[in-house]
C-alpha positions as CSV (number, residue, x, y, z in Angstrom):
1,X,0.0,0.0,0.0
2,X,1.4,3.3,-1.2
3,X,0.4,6.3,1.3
4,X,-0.3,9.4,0.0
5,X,2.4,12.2,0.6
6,X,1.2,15.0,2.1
7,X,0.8,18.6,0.1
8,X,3.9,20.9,0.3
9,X,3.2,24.0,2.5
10,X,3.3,27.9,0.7
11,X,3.0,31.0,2.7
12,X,1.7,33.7,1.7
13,X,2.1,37.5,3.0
14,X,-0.1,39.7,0.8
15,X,-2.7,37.2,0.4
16,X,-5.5,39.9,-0.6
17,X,-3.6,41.5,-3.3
18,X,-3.1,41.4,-6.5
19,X,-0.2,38.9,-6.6
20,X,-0.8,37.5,-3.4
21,X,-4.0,36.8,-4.6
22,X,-3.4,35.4,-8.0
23,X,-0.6,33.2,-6.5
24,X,-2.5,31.8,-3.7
25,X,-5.2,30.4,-5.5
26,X,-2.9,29.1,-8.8
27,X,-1.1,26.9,-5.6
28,X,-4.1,25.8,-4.4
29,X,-5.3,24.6,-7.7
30,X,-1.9,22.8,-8.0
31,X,-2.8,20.7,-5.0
32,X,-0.5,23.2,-2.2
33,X,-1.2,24.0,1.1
34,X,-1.5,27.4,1.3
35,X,-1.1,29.7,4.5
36,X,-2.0,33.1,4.3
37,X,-0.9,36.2,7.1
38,X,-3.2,38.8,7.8
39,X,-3.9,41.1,10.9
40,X,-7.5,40.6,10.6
41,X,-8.5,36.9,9.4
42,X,-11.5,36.6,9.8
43,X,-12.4,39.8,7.7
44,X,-9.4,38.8,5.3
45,X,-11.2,34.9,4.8
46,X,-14.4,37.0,4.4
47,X,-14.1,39.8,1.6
48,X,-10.9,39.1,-0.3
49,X,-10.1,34.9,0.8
50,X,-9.5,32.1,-1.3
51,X,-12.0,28.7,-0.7
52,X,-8.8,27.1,1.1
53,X,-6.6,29.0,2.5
54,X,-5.4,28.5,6.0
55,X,-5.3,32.1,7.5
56,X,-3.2,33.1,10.5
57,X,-3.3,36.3,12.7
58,X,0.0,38.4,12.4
59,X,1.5,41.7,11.4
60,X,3.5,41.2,7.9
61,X,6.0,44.0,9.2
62,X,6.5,42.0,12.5
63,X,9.1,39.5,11.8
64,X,8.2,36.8,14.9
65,X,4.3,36.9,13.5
66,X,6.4,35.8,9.7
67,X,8.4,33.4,11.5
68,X,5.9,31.4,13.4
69,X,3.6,31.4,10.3
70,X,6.5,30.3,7.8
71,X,6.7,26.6,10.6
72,X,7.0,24.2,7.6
73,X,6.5,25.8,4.6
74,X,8.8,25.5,1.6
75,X,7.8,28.2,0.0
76,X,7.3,32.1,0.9
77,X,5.6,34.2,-1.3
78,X,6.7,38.0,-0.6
79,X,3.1,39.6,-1.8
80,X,2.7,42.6,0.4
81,X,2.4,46.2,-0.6
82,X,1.3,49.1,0.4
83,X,-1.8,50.7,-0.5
84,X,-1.4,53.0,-3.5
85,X,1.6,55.0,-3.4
86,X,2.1,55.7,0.5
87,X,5.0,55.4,2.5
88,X,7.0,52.9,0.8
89,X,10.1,54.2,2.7
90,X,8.7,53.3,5.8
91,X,6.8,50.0,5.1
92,X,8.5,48.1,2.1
93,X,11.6,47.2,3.5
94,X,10.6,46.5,6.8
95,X,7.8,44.3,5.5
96,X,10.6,42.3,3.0
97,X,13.1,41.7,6.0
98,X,9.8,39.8,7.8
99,X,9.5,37.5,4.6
100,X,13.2,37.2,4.7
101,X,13.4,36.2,8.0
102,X,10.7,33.6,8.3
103,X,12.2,31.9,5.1
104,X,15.0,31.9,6.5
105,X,14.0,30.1,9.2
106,X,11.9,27.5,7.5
107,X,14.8,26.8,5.3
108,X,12.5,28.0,2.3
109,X,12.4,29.6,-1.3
110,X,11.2,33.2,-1.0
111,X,9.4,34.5,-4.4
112,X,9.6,37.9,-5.2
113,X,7.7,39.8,-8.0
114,X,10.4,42.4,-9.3
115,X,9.4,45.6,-11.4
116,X,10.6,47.6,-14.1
117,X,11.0,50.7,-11.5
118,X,14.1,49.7,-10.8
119,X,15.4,51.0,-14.2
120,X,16.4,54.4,-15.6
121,X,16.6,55.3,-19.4
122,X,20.2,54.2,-19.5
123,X,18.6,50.6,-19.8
124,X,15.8,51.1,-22.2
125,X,14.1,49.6,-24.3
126,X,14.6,46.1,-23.8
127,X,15.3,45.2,-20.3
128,X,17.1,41.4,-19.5
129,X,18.3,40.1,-16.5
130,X,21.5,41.8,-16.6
131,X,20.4,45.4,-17.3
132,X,22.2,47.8,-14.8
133,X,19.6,49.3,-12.6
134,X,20.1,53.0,-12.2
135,X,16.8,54.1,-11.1
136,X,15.8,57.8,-11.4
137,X,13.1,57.5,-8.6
138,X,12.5,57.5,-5.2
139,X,10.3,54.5,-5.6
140,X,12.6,52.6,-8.0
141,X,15.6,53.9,-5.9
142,X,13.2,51.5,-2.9
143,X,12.9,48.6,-5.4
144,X,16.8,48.4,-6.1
145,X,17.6,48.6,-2.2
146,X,14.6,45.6,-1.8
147,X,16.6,43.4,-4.0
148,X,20.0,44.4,-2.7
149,X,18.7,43.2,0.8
150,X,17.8,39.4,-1.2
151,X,20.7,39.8,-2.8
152,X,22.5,40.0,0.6
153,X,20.6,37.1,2.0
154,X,21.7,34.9,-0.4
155,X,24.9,35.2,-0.4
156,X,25.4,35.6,3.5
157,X,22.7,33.2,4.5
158,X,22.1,30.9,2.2
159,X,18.6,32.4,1.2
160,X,17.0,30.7,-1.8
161,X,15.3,33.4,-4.1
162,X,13.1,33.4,-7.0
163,X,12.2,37.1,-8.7
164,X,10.0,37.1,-11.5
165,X,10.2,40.5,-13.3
166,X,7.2,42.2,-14.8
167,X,5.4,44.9,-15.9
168,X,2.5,46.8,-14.6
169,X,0.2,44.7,-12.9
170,X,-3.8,44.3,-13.8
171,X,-5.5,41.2,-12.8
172,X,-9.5,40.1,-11.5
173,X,-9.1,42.1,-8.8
174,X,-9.7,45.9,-9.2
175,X,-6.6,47.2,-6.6
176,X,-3.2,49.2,-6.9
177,X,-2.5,49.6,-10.4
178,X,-2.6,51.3,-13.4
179,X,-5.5,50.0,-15.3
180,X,-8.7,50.1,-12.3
181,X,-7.5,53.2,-10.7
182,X,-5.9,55.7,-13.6
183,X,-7.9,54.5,-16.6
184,X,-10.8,53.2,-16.1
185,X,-12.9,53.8,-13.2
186,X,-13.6,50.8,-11.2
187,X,-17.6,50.1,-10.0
188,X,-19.4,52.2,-12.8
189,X,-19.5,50.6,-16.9
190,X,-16.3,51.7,-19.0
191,X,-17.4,54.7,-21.3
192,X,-13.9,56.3,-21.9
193,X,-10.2,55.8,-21.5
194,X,-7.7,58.4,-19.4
195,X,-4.2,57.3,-21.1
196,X,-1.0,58.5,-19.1
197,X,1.2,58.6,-22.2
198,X,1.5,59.1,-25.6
199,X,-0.4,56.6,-27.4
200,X,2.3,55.2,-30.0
201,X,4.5,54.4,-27.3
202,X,4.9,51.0,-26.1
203,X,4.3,49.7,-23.2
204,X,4.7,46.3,-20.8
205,X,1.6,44.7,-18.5
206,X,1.4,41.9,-16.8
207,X,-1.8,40.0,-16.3
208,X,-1.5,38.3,-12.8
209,X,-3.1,34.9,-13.5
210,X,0.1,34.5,-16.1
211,X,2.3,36.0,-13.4
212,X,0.6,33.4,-10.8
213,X,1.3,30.5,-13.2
214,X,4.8,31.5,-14.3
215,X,6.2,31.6,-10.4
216,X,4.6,28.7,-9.5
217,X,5.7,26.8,-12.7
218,X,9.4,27.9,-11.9
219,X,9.3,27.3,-8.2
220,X,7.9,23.8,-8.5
221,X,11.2,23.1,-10.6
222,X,13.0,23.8,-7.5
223,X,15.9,21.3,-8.2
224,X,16.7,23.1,-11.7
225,X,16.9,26.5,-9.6
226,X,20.1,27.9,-8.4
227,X,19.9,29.7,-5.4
228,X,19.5,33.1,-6.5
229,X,17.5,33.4,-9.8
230,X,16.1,36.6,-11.8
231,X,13.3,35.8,-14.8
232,X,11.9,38.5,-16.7
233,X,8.2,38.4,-18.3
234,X,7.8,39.9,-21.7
235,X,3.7,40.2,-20.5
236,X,1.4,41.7,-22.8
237,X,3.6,44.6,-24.6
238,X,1.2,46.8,-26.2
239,X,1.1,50.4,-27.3
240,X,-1.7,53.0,-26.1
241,X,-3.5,52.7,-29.2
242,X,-3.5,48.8,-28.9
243,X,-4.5,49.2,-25.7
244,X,-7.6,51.3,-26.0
245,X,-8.9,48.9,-29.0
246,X,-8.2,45.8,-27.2
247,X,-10.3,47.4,-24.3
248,X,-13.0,48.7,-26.9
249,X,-13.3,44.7,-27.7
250,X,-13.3,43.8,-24.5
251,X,-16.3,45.9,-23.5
252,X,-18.3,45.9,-26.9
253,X,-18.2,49.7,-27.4
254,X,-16.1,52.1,-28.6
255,X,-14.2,54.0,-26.5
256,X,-13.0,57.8,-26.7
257,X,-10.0,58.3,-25.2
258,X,-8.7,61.3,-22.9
259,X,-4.7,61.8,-22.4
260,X,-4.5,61.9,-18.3
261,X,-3.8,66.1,-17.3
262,X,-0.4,65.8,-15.9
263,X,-0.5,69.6,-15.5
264,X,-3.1,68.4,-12.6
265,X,-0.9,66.1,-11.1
266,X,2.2,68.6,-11.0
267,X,-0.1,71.2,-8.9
268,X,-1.1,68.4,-6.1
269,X,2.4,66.3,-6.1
270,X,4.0,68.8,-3.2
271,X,0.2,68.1,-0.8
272,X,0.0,64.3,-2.1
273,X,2.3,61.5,-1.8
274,X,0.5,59.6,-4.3
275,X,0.8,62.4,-6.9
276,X,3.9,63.1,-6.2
277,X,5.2,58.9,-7.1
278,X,2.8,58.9,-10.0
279,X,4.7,62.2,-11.5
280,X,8.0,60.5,-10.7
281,X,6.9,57.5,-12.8
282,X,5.6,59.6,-15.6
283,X,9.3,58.8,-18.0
284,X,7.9,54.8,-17.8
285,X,5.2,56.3,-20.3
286,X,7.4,58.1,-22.4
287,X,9.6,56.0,-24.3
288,X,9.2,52.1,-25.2
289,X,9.7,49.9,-21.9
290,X,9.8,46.1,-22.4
291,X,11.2,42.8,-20.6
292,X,13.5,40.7,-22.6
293,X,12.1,37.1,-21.4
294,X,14.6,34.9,-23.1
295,X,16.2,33.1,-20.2
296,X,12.1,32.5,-19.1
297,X,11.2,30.6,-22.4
298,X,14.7,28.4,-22.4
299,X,13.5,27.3,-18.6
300,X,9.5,26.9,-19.5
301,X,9.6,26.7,-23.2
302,X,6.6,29.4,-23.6
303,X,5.5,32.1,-21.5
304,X,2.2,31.9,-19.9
305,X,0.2,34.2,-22.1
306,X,-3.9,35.0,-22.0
307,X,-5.3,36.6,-24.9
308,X,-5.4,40.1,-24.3
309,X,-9.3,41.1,-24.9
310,X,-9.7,37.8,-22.4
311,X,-7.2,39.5,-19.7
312,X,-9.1,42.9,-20.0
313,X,-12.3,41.5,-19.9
314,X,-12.1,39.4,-16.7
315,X,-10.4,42.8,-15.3
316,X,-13.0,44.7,-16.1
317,X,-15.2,42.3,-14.9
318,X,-13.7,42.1,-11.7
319,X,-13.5,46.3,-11.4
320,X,-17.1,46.1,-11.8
321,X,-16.7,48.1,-15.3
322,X,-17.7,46.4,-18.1
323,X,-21.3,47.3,-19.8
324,X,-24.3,46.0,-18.8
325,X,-26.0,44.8,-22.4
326,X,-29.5,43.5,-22.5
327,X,-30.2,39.8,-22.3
328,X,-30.8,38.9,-26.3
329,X,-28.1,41.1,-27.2
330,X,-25.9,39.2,-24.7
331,X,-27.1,35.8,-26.2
């Protein structure tokens, strides 16, 4: 008689965000345990929780309530954030040194999603794994420090690390990113488009569920992974104008377009900290940014890729935005 091995154990801090999210429930369908840290569980299980997940009371910046959640797990699954825009100086790296520490002391892979903020001009357009990361930001300047401190781990610890580069988020959940809360306005149908850039300029997304299945993919090939390894994610790499007509498909009507008043964002930046990042990241809109994902299709042999009218439609679904069109017409 064979017995049945038991499931190997993810945690997961950031389990009600985007990537958290998206990478809880793509382990969960892949037969994982999954363990999820929140400071209010019950309310956590109740509005944004996965059918599954094991949720434990802790603060993600507190490193003890990491620890004692990471008992056992294999893998850690760095998905917190903070909300919009505000204080990342105070929160981000305080929050990554918990993740570091509990994997650490579980002896386990930490996963990382890494972004393109970390890069200045110098590196565009195409960005691989080896582009020099010169940030021009305060916020990139954050990122580059953030991966400096895995960077350190690893070599001095013996950390395992797994970042998975991408480009701006957009998934089934209406959250922090570009998409539900610059260009479409999440909880009322889609009847224009505010675009932040110059439409003939292209640009790289990332829709989460392919995020979700390319970490897991990579990290369930742990013995093929060294012990620090960067992939990048080529995502859906579209101009404005391809954009805007993929959303016009997505929502069955066409869709004027409106280029987003930066003059409006300069006059609040010095009273608001989120108007004062998004100005910072204005140059990402300005010139072609995209992710070189080479080194990911030698390892996977394709890139996890949804359709990009599917993507947009499940994202506007899940922001509450698409059209509501009669019953016959729907049929």
């Amino acid at each position: 008689m064979t017995l049945k091995s038991e499931p190997k154990l993810a945690l997961v801090i950031g389990a009600t965000g985007g990537v958290g999210g998206a990478v809880a429930e793509r382990l969960l369908a892949g037969g994982w345990r999954v363990r999820a840290l929140n400071r209010d569980p019950q309310t956590a299980q109740r509005t944004r929780g996965s059918p599954g997940l094991e949720w434990v009371k802790g603060d993600a910046m507190i490193e003890a309530d990491a620890v004692a959640a990471a008992e056992g797990a294999s893998l850690v699954v760095h998905g917190a954030n903070p909300p919009g825009y505000n204080n990342w100086a105070g929160l981000q790296l305080p929050m990554l040194n918990a993740s570091i520490a509990a994997a650490k002391a579980a002896g386990a892979r930490l996963v990382f999603p890494g972004t393109v903020y970390n890069y200045g001009p110098d590196a565009f357009p195409s960005l691989t794994e080896a582009s020099p990361q010169q940030p021009r930001t305060r916020k990139g300047a954050i990122r580059v420090q953030m991966e400096q401190a895995l960077t350190r781990a690893s070599r001095e610890d013996g950390l395992k690390v797994l970042i998975v580069r991408c480009g701006d988020f957009f998934g089934p959940r209406p959250g922090n990113n570009w998409l539900s809360q610059g260009m479409v306005k999440s909880g009322k149908p889609i009847a224009a488009v505010t675009y932040p850039g110059p439409l003939t300029v292209a640009h790289c997304w990332a829709y989460l569920p392919d995020v979700a299945e390319t970490m897991v993919r990579l990290a369930e090939d742990e013995a093929n992974l060294g012990d620090f390894e960067v992939f990048h994610m080529r995502g859906q790499t579209l101009t404005g104008d391809e954009l805007v007509a993929a959303l016009a498909v997505a929502a069955g009507r066409k869709l004027p377009v409106s280029r987003l008043p930066w003059f409006a964002v300069r006059a609040m930046a010095p009273l608001n900290e989120t108007m004062r990042e998004m100005l910072e990241m204005r140059y990402l809109w300005e010139t072609p940014v995209m992710l070189d994902n080479t080194r990911l299709v030698a390892r996977l042999g394709a890139e996890p890729h949804t359709p990009i009218v599917d993507a947009l439609r499940t994202a506007l679904e899940g922001a509450n935005a698409l059209p509501h069109r009669p019953k016959a017409l729907a049929a």
